[in-house]
C-alpha positions as CSV (number, residue, x, y, z in Angstrom):
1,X,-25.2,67.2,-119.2
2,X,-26.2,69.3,-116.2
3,X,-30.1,68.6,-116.8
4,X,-29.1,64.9,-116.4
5,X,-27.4,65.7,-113.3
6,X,-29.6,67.5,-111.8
7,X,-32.3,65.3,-112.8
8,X,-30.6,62.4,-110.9
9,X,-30.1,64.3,-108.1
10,X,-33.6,65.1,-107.6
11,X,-34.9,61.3,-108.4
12,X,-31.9,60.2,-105.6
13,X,-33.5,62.6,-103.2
14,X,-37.1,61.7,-104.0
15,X,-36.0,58.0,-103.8
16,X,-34.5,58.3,-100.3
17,X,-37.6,59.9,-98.8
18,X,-39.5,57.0,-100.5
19,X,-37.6,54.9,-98.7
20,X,-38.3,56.7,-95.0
21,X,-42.0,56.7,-96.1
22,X,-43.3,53.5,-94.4
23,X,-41.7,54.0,-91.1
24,X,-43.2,56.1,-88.8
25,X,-43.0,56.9,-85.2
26,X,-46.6,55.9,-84.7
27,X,-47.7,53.8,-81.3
28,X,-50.1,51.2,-81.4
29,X,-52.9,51.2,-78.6
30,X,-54.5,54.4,-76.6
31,X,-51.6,54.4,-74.1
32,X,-48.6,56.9,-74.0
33,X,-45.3,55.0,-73.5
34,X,-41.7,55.4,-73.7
35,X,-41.9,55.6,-77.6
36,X,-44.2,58.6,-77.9
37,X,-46.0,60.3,-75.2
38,X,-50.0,60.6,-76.0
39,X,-51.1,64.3,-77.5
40,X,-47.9,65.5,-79.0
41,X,-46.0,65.5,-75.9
42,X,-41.8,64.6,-76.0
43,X,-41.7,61.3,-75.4
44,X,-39.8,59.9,-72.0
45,X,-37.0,58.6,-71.6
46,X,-37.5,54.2,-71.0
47,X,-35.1,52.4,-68.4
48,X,-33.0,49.6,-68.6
49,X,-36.4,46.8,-68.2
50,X,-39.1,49.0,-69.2
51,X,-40.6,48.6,-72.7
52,X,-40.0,51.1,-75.3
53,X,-41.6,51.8,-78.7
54,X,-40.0,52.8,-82.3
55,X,-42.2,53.0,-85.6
56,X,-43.6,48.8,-85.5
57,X,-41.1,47.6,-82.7
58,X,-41.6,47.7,-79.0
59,X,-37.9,46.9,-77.3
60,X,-37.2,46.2,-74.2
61,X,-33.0,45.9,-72.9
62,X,-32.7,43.5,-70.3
63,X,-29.2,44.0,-69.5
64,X,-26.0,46.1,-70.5
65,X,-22.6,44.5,-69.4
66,X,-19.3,46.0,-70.5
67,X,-15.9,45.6,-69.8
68,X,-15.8,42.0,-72.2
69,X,-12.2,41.6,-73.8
70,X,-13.5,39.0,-76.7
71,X,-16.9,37.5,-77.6
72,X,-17.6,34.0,-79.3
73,X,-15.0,31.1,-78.7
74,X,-11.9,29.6,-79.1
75,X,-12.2,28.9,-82.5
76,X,-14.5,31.7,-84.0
77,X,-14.9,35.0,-81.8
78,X,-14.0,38.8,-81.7
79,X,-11.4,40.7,-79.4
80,X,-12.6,43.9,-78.5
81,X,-10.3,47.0,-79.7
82,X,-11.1,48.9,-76.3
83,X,-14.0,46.9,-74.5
84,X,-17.5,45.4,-75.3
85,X,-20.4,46.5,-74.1
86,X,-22.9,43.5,-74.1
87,X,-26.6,44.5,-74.4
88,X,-29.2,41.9,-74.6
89,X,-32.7,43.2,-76.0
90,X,-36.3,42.2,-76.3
91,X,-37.6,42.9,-80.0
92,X,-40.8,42.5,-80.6
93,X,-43.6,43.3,-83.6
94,X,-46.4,45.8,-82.7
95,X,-47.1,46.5,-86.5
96,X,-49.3,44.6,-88.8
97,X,-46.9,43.3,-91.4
98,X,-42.8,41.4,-91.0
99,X,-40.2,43.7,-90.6
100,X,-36.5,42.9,-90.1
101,X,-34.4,44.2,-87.4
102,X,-31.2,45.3,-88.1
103,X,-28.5,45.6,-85.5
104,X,-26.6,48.1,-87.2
105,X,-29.2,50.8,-87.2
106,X,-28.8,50.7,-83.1
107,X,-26.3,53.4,-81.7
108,X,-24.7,53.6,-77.9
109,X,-24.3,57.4,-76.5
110,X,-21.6,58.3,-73.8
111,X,-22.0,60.9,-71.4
112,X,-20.4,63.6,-73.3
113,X,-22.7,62.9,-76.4
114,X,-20.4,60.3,-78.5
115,X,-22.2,58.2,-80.5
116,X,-21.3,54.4,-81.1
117,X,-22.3,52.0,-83.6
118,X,-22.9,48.8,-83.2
119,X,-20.6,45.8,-83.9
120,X,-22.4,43.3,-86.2
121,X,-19.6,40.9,-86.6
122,X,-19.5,40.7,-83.0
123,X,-22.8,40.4,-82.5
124,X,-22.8,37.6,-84.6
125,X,-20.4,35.8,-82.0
126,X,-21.9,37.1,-79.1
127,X,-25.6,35.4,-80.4
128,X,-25.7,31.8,-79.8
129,X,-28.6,31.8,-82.6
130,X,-26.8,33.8,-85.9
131,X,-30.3,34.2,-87.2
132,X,-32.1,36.2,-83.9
133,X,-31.4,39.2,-85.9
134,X,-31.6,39.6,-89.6
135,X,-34.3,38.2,-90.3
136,X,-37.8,38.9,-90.5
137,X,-40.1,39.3,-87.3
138,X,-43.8,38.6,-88.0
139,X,-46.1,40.8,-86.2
140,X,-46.8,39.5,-82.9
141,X,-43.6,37.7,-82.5
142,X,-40.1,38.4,-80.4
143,X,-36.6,37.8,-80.2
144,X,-34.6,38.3,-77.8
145,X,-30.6,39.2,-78.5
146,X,-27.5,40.7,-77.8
147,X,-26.5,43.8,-79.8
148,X,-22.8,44.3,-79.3
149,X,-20.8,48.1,-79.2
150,X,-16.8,48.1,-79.2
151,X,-16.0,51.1,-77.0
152,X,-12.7,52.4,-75.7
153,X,-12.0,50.9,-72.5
154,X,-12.6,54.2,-70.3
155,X,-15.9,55.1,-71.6
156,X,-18.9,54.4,-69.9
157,X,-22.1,54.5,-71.7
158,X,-25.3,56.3,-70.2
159,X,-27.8,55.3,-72.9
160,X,-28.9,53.5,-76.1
161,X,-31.1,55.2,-79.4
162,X,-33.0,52.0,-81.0
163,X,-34.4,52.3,-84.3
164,X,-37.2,49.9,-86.0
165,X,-35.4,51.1,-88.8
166,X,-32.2,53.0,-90.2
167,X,-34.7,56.0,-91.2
168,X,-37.0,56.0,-87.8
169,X,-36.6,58.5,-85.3
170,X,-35.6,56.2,-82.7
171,X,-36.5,55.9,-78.9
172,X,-34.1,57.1,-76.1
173,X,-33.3,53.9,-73.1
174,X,-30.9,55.4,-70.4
175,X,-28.6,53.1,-69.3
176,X,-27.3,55.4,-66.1
Protein backbone atom coordinates (compact mmCIF):
# COMPACT_ATOMS: atom_id res chain seq x y z
CA UNK A 1 0.00 0.00 0.00
CA UNK A 2 2.73 2.52 0.73
CA UNK A 3 4.64 1.68 -2.67
CA UNK A 4 1.26 2.69 -4.35
CA UNK A 5 1.35 5.84 -2.46
CA UNK A 6 4.39 6.79 -2.85
CA UNK A 7 4.33 5.96 -6.41
CA UNK A 8 1.33 8.44 -6.94
CA UNK A 9 2.99 10.93 -5.23
CA UNK A 10 5.87 10.94 -7.33
CA UNK A 11 3.79 10.59 -10.80
CA UNK A 12 1.47 13.78 -9.20
CA UNK A 13 4.69 15.65 -8.81
CA UNK A 14 6.22 14.73 -12.07
CA UNK A 15 2.80 15.53 -13.67
CA UNK A 16 2.66 19.07 -12.27
CA UNK A 17 6.17 20.05 -13.48
CA UNK A 18 4.89 18.69 -16.83
CA UNK A 19 2.40 20.88 -16.69
CA UNK A 20 4.78 24.23 -15.97
CA UNK A 21 7.06 22.83 -18.82
CA UNK A 22 5.79 24.86 -21.76
CA UNK A 23 5.69 28.23 -20.15
CA UNK A 24 8.60 30.00 -19.92
CA UNK A 25 9.65 33.49 -19.06
CA UNK A 26 11.38 33.82 -22.41
CA UNK A 27 11.05 37.32 -24.53
CA UNK A 28 10.67 37.41 -28.03
CA UNK A 29 12.98 39.91 -30.03
CA UNK A 30 16.74 41.32 -29.09
CA UNK A 31 15.31 44.01 -26.82
CA UNK A 32 15.16 44.00 -22.95
CA UNK A 33 11.76 45.03 -21.62
CA UNK A 34 9.71 45.13 -18.70
CA UNK A 35 9.30 41.23 -18.78
CA UNK A 36 12.96 40.27 -18.69
CA UNK A 37 15.90 42.54 -18.79
CA UNK A 38 18.57 41.32 -21.66
CA UNK A 39 21.76 39.18 -20.15
CA UNK A 40 20.30 37.89 -17.01
CA UNK A 41 19.60 41.03 -15.44
CA UNK A 42 16.17 41.50 -12.80
CA UNK A 43 13.74 42.58 -14.87
CA UNK A 44 12.06 46.24 -14.30
CA UNK A 45 9.38 47.12 -12.99
CA UNK A 46 6.53 48.28 -16.14
CA UNK A 47 4.09 51.38 -15.45
CA UNK A 48 0.62 51.77 -15.68
CA UNK A 49 0.82 52.25 -20.08
CA UNK A 50 4.01 50.77 -20.74
CA UNK A 51 4.08 47.26 -22.28
CA UNK A 52 5.17 44.30 -20.25
CA UNK A 53 6.10 40.75 -21.06
CA UNK A 54 5.22 37.18 -19.41
CA UNK A 55 6.17 33.71 -21.05
CA UNK A 56 4.05 34.29 -24.82
CA UNK A 57 1.92 37.44 -23.61
CA UNK A 58 2.97 41.02 -23.84
CA UNK A 59 0.26 43.19 -21.45
CA UNK A 60 -0.15 46.39 -21.29
CA UNK A 61 -2.88 48.06 -18.22
CA UNK A 62 -4.42 51.06 -19.52
CA UNK A 63 -6.14 52.03 -16.51
CA UNK A 64 -6.85 51.00 -12.81
CA UNK A 65 -10.04 52.62 -11.15
CA UNK A 66 -11.25 51.65 -7.80
CA UNK A 67 -13.64 52.67 -5.42
CA UNK A 68 -16.78 50.84 -7.71
CA UNK A 69 -19.65 49.59 -5.35
CA UNK A 70 -21.28 47.02 -8.13
CA UNK A 71 -20.33 46.12 -11.75
CA UNK A 72 -22.72 44.88 -14.57
CA UNK A 73 -26.48 46.10 -14.52
CA UNK A 74 -29.71 46.27 -13.16
CA UNK A 75 -30.62 43.02 -13.93
CA UNK A 76 -27.26 40.91 -13.86
CA UNK A 77 -24.19 42.46 -11.93
CA UNK A 78 -21.95 42.12 -8.83
CA UNK A 79 -21.78 44.35 -5.49
CA UNK A 80 -18.55 44.64 -4.31
CA UNK A 81 -17.91 43.13 -0.65
CA UNK A 82 -15.40 46.14 0.15
CA UNK A 83 -14.68 48.02 -3.23
CA UNK A 84 -13.68 47.14 -6.93
CA UNK A 85 -10.82 47.85 -8.35
CA UNK A 86 -11.40 48.09 -12.17
CA UNK A 87 -8.26 47.37 -14.40
CA UNK A 88 -8.58 47.30 -18.04
CA UNK A 89 -5.59 45.44 -19.88
CA UNK A 90 -4.10 44.96 -23.27
CA UNK A 91 -3.36 41.13 -23.93
CA UNK A 92 -1.67 40.30 -26.67
CA UNK A 93 0.21 37.00 -28.34
CA UNK A 94 4.06 37.27 -28.77
CA UNK A 95 4.41 33.41 -29.00
CA UNK A 96 4.02 31.22 -31.94
CA UNK A 97 1.03 29.09 -31.08
CA UNK A 98 -2.90 30.06 -29.25
CA UNK A 99 -2.82 30.34 -25.72
CA UNK A 100 -5.78 31.33 -23.47
CA UNK A 101 -5.64 33.92 -20.92
CA UNK A 102 -7.06 33.39 -17.83
CA UNK A 103 -8.14 36.07 -15.44
CA UNK A 104 -7.82 34.26 -12.43
CA UNK A 105 -4.11 33.61 -12.73
CA UNK A 106 -3.78 37.73 -12.31
CA UNK A 107 -3.13 38.89 -8.65
CA UNK A 108 -3.33 42.68 -7.12
CA UNK A 109 -0.61 43.61 -4.29
CA UNK A 110 -1.24 46.34 -1.58
CA UNK A 111 1.42 48.27 -0.05
CA UNK A 112 1.99 46.10 2.81
CA UNK A 113 2.54 42.97 0.53
CA UNK A 114 -1.28 41.52 0.45
CA UNK A 115 -2.01 39.65 -2.28
CA UNK A 116 -5.52 39.71 -4.09
CA UNK A 117 -7.04 37.49 -6.55
CA UNK A 118 -9.01 38.34 -9.03
CA UNK A 119 -12.79 38.33 -9.32
CA UNK A 120 -13.89 36.30 -12.40
CA UNK A 121 -17.56 36.53 -11.79
CA UNK A 122 -17.15 40.11 -11.81
CA UNK A 123 -15.17 40.32 -14.43
CA UNK A 124 -17.60 38.68 -16.32
CA UNK A 125 -20.04 41.74 -15.65
CA UNK A 126 -17.64 44.27 -15.76
CA UNK A 127 -16.78 42.91 -19.75
CA UNK A 128 -19.20 44.06 -22.14
CA UNK A 129 -17.84 41.01 -24.45
CA UNK A 130 -18.10 37.66 -21.88
CA UNK A 131 -15.69 35.93 -24.33
CA UNK A 132 -12.56 38.75 -24.25
CA UNK A 133 -11.10 36.41 -21.90
CA UNK A 134 -11.31 32.70 -21.86
CA UNK A 135 -10.69 31.96 -24.86
CA UNK A 136 -7.97 31.35 -27.06
CA UNK A 137 -5.63 34.31 -28.43
CA UNK A 138 -3.89 33.41 -31.68
CA UNK A 139 -0.42 34.63 -31.98
CA UNK A 140 -0.42 37.96 -33.27
CA UNK A 141 -3.72 38.92 -31.94
CA UNK A 142 -5.09 41.16 -28.79
CA UNK A 143 -7.80 41.78 -26.48
CA UNK A 144 -8.30 44.25 -24.57
CA UNK A 145 -10.38 43.73 -21.05
CA UNK A 146 -11.11 44.49 -17.61
CA UNK A 147 -9.77 42.16 -14.94
CA UNK A 148 -11.79 42.86 -11.78
CA UNK A 149 -10.25 42.62 -7.81
CA UNK A 150 -12.81 42.90 -4.80
CA UNK A 151 -10.71 44.67 -2.09
CA UNK A 152 -11.65 46.09 1.24
CA UNK A 153 -12.68 49.56 0.92
CA UNK A 154 -9.48 51.17 2.64
CA UNK A 155 -6.90 49.45 0.71
CA UNK A 156 -5.16 50.97 -1.91
CA UNK A 157 -3.34 48.95 -4.42
CA UNK A 158 0.28 49.81 -5.56
CA UNK A 159 0.72 47.15 -8.22
CA UNK A 160 -0.38 44.11 -10.33
CA UNK A 161 1.70 40.45 -11.04
CA UNK A 162 0.31 39.19 -14.58
CA UNK A 163 0.91 35.80 -15.55
CA UNK A 164 0.57 34.18 -19.24
CA UNK A 165 -0.13 31.38 -17.26
CA UNK A 166 -1.01 30.04 -13.59
CA UNK A 167 2.61 28.34 -13.58
CA UNK A 168 4.72 31.55 -15.20
CA UNK A 169 6.72 33.69 -13.21
CA UNK A 170 4.83 36.63 -13.87
CA UNK A 171 5.80 40.42 -14.61
CA UNK A 172 5.63 43.14 -11.95
CA UNK A 173 3.22 46.69 -13.30
CA UNK A 174 3.25 49.28 -10.38
CA UNK A 175 0.26 50.88 -10.12
CA UNK A 176 1.64 53.88 -7.57
Amino acid sequence: MRKTTTVALIATGLVALGCGAGSTDETTGGKADAGGAKGGGKPKTAKVGEPARDGKFEFTVKSAKCGVAKVGNDLLGAKAQGQFCLVTVNVKNIGKKAQMFDGSSQKAYAGDGTEYSSDSGASLYANKNAETFLNDINPGNQVTGVVVFDIPKDVKLTKLKLHDSPFSGGVTVSLA
